[in-house]
C-alpha positions as a Markdown table, in Angstrom:
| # | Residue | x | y | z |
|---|---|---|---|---|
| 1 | Unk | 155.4 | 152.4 | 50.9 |
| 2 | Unk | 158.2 | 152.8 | 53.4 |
| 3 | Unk | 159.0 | 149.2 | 54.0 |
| 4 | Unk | 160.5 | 149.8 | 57.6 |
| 5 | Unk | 157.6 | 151.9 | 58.9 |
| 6 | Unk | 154.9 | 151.0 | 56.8 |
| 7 | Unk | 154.2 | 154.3 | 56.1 |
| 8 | Unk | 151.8 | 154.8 | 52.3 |
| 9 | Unk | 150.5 | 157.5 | 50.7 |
| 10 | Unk | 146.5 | 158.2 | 50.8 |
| 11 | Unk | 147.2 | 157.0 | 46.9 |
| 12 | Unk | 148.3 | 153.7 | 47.6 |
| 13 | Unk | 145.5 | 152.5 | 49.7 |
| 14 | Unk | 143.5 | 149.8 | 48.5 |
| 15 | Unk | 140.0 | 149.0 | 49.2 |
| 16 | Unk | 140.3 | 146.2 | 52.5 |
| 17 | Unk | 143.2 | 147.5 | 53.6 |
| 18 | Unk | 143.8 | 147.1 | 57.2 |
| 19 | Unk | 145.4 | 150.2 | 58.3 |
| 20 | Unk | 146.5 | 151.9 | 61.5 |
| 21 | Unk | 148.0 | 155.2 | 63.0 |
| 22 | Unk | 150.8 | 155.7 | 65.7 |
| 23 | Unk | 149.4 | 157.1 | 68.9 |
| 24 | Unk | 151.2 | 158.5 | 71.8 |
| 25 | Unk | 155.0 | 158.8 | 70.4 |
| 26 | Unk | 155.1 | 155.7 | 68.6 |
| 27 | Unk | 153.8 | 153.4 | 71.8 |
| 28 | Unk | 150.3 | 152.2 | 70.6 |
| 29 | Unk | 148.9 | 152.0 | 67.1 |
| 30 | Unk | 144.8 | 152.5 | 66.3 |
| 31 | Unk | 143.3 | 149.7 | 63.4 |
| 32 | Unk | 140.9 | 150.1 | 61.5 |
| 33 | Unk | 139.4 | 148.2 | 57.4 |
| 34 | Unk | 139.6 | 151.1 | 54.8 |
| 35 | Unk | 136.5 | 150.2 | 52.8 |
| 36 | Unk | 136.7 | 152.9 | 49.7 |
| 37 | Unk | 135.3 | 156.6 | 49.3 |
| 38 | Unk | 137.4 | 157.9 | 52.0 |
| 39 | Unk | 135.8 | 156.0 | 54.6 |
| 40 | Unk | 137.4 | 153.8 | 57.6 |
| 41 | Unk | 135.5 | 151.4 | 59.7 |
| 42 | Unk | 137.0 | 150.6 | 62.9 |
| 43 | Unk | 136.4 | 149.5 | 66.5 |
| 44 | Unk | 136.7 | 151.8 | 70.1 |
| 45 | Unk | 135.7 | 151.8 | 73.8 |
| 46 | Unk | 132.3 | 153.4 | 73.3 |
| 47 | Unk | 132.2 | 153.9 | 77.4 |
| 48 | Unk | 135.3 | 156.3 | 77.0 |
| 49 | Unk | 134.7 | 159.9 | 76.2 |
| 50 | Unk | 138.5 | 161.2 | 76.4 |
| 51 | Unk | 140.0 | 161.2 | 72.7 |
| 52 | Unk | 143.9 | 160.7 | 73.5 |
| 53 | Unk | 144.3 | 157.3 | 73.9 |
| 54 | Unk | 143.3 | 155.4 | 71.0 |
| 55 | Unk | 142.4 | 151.9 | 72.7 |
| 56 | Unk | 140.7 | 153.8 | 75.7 |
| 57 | Unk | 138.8 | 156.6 | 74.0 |
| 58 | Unk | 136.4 | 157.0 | 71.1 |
| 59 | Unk | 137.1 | 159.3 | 68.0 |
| 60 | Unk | 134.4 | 161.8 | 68.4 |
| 61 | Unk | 134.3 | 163.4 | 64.7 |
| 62 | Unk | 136.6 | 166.2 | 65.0 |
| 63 | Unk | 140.3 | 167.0 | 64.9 |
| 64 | Unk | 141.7 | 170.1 | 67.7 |
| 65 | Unk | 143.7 | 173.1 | 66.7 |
| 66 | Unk | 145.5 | 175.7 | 67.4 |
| 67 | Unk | 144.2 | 179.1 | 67.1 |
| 68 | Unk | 147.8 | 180.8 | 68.1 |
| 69 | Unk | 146.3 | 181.9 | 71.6 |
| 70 | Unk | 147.5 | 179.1 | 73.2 |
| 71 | Unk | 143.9 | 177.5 | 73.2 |
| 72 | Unk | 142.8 | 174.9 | 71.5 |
| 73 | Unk | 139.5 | 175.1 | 69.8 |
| 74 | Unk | 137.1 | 172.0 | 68.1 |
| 75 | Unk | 137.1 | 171.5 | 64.5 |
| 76 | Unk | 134.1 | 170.2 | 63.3 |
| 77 | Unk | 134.6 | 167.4 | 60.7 |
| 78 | Unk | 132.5 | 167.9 | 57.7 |
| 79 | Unk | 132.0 | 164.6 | 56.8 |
| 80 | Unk | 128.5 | 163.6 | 57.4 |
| 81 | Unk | 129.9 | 159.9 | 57.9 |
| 82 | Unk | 132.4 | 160.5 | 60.6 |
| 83 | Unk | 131.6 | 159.0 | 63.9 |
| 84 | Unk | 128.5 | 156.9 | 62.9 |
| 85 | Unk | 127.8 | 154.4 | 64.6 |
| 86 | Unk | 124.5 | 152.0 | 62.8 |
| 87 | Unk | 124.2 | 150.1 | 66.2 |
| 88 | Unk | 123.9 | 152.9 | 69.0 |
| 89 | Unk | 127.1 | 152.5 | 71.5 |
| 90 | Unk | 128.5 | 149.3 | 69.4 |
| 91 | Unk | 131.8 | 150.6 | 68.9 |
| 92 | Unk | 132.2 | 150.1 | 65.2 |
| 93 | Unk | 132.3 | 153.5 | 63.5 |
| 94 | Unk | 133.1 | 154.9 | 60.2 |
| 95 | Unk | 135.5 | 157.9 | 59.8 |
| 96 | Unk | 137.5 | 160.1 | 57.6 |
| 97 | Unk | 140.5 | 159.2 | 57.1 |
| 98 | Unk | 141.6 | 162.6 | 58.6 |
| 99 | Unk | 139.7 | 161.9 | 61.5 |
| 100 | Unk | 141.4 | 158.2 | 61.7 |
| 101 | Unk | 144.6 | 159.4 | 61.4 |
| 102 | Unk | 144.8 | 162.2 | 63.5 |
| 103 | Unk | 148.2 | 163.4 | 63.8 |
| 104 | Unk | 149.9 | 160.5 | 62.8 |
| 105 | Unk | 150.9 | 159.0 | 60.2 |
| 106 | Unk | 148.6 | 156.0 | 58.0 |
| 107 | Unk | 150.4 | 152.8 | 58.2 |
| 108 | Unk | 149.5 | 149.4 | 56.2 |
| 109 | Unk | 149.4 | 146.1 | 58.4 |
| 110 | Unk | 151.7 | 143.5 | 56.9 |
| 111 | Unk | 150.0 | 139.6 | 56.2 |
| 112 | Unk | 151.7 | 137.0 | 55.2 |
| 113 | Unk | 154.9 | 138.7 | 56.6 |
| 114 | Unk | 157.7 | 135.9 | 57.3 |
| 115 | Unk | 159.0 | 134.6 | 61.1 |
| 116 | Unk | 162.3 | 137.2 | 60.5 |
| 117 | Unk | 160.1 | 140.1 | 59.6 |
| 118 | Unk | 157.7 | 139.3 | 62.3 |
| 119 | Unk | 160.8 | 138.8 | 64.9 |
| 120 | Unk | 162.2 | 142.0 | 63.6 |
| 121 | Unk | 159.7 | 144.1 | 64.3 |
| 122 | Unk | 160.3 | 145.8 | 67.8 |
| 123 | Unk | 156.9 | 146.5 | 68.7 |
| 124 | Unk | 153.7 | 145.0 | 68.1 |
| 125 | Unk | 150.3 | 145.6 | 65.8 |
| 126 | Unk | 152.3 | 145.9 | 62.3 |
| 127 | Unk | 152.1 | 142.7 | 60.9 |
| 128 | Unk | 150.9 | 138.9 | 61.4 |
| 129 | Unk | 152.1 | 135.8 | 59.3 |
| 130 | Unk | 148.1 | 134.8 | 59.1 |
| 131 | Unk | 146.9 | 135.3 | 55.4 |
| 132 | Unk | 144.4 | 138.0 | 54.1 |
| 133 | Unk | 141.1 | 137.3 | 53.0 |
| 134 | Unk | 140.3 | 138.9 | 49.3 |
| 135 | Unk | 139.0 | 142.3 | 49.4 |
| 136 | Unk | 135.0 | 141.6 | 49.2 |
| 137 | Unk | 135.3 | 139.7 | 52.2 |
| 138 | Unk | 137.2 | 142.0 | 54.2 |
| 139 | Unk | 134.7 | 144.8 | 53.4 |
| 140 | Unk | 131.7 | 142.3 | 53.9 |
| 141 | Unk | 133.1 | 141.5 | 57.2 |
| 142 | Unk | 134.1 | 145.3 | 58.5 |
| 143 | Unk | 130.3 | 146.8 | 56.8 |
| 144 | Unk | 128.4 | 143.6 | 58.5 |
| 145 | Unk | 130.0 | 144.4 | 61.9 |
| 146 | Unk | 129.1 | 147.9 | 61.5 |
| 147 | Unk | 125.7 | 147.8 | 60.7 |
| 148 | Unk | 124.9 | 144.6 | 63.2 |
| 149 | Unk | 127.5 | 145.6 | 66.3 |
| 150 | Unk | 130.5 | 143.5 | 67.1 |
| 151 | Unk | 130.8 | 142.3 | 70.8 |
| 152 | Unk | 132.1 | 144.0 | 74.0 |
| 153 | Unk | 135.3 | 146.0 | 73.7 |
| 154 | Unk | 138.2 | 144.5 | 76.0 |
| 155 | Unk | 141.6 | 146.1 | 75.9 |
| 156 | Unk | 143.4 | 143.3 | 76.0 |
| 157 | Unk | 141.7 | 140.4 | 74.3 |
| 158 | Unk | 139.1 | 142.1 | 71.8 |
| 159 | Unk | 140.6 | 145.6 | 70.8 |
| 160 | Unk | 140.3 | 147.7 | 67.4 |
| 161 | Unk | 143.3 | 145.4 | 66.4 |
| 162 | Unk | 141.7 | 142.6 | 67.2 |
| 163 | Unk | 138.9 | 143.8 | 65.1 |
| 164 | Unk | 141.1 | 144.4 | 61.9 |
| 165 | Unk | 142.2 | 141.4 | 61.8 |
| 166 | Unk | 138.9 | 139.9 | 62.4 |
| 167 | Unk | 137.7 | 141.8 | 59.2 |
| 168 | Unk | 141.1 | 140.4 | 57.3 |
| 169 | Unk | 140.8 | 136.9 | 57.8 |
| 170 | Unk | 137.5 | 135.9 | 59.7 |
| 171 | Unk | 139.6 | 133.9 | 62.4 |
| 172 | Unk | 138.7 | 133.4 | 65.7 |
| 173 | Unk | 140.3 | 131.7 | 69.2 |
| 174 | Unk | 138.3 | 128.7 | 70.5 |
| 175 | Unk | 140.3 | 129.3 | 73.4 |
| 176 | Unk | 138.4 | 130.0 | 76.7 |
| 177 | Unk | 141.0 | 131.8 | 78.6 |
| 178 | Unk | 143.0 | 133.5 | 75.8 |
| 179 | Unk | 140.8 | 135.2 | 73.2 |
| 180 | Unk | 142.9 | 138.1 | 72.3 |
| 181 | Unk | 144.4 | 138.0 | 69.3 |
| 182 | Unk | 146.2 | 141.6 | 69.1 |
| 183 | Unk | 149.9 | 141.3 | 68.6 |
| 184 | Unk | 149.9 | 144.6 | 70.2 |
| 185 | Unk | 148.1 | 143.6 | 73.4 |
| 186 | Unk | 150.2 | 139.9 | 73.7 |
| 187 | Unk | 153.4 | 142.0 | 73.5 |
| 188 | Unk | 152.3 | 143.3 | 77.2 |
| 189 | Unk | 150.3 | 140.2 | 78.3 |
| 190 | Unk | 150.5 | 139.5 | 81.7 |
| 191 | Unk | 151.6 | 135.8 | 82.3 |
| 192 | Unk | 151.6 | 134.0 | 85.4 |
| 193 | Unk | 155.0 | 133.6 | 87.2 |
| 194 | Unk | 156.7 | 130.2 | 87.8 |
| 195 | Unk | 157.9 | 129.2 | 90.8 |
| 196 | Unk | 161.2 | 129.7 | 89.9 |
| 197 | Unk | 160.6 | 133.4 | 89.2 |
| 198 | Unk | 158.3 | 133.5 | 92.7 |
| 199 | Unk | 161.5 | 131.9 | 94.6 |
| 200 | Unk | 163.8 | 133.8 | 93.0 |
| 201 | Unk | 161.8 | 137.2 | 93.8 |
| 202 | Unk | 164.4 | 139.3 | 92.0 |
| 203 | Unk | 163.8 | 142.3 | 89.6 |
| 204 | Unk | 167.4 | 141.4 | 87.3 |
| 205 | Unk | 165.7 | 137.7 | 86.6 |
| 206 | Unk | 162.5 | 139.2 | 84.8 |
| 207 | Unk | 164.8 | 142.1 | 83.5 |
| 208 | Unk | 166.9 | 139.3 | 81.9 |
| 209 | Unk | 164.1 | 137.3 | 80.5 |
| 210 | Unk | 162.0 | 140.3 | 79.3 |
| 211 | Unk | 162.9 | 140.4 | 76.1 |
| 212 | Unk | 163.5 | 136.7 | 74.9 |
| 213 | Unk | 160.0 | 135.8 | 76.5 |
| 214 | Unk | 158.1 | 138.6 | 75.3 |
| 215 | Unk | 159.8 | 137.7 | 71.4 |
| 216 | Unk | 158.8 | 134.1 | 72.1 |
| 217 | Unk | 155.4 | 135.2 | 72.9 |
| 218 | Unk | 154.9 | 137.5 | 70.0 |
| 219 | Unk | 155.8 | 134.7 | 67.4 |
| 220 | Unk | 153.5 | 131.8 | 69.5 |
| 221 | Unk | 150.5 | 134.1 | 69.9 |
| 222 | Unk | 150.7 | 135.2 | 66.6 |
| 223 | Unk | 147.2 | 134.9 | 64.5 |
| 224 | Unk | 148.8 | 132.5 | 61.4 |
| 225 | Unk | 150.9 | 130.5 | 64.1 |
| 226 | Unk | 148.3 | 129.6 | 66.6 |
| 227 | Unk | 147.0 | 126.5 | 66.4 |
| 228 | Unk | 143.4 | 127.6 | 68.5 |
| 229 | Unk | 141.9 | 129.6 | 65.8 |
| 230 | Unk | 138.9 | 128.8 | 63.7 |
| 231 | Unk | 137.5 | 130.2 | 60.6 |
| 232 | Unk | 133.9 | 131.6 | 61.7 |
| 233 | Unk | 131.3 | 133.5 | 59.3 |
| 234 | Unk | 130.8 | 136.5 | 60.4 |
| 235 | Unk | 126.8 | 136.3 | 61.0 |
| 236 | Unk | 127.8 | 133.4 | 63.0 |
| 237 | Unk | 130.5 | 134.9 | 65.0 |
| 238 | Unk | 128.4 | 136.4 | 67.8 |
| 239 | Unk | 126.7 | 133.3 | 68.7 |
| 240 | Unk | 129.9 | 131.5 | 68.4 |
| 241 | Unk | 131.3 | 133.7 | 71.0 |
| 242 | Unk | 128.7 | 132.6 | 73.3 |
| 243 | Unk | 129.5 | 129.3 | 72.9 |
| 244 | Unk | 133.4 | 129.4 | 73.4 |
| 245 | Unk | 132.2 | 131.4 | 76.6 |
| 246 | Unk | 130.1 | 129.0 | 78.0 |
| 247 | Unk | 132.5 | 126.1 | 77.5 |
């Protein structure tokens, strides 16, 4: 594995690996639980038909191609599996890893990584300090949600990342207000501005601060550092949900 960008080989995956591709030049990732036999189960937008952004559009079971014309023609994925959802429009699909990965490359997620590894990482949804479940659970977790549907997809604050690590360590935020739990999606997190920032009303003051705050963020917000998370079973997790909602 290519310690920097987490790169592996299709040889070194292990069953309950959480895995993801880079979309879009390296500026969002897609998650998903590798659960053995070639087979990915991970979490989209099922209201999105377009297939380029990974957090806004669904795979739909086929790769493009070139045919040297200049046009781009569908390839069929032969894989019987690929895009099959068990609860109709739920989200949670299995795929190919071909399909998963697209054009990118097939990344492992990082647990148990330390606050300098986490710090030096310069973009989000690559690694947590929260502590992996064993393998059996992880699959459990990722099959369960696929054959019983997982919840409402939310860009920011329940995502395919979100998802993963869900399926990885069966935490959950008992926090009303903040339920995400993506390090991709609290990297952007909109906050609300202080007065001092309001008064101020200058662009070089949040230019300034951008960095530090957004670092700060990343290491508070992340899953094995928050002190708002829960373990929940996962045939309890939906009416658990409900609950933290209606608080």
């Amino acid at each position: 594995m290519d310690l920097f960008s987490q790169k592996i080989e299709r040889s070194e995956l292990k069953e309950g690996d959480h895995v993801y591709s880079w979309r879009k030049e390296r500026l969002i990732s897609h998650h998903g639980i590798f659960i053995g036999e070639g087979k990915i189960i991970h979490f989209v937008n099922p209201k999105k038909k377009s297939t380029g952004n990974p957090y806004l559009a669904p795979f739909r079971g086929f790769a493009t191609s070139s045919d040297g014309s200049g046009k781009k023609e569908k390839t069929i994925c032969p894989n019987s599996f690929c895009k099959l959802e068990k609860v109709a429009g739920s989200g949670v699909r299995t795929s190919c890893i071909d399909c998963f990965v697209k054009k990118g490359s097939l990344c492992r997620y990082k647990y148990q990584a330390s606050r300098e590894f986490l710090l030096a990482k310069t973009v989000g949804g690559t690694c947590t300090t929260a502590e992996s479940d064993p393998p059996e659970e992880v699959i459990y977790r990722a099959t369960y949600l696929h054959e019983n549907g997982y919840g409402k997809y939310d860009l920011s604050s329940n995502n395919c990342e979100d998802f993963a690590l869900y399926c990885k360590t069966g935490l959950w935020s008992t926090d009303k207000e903040y339920q995400g739990r993506s390090s991709q999606a609290n990297m952007v997190h909109s906050t609300h501005k202080t007065k001092k920032e309001e008064a101020m009303g200058e662009k070089v003051y949040r230019y300034a601060t951008a960095i530090p705050r957004t670092f700060l963020k990343r290491e508070s917000k992340d899953l094995g550092l928050r002190n708002d998370v829960v373990k929940v079973p996962v045939e309890e997790l939906s009416s658990f949900c409900t609950s933290v909602r209606q608080k």
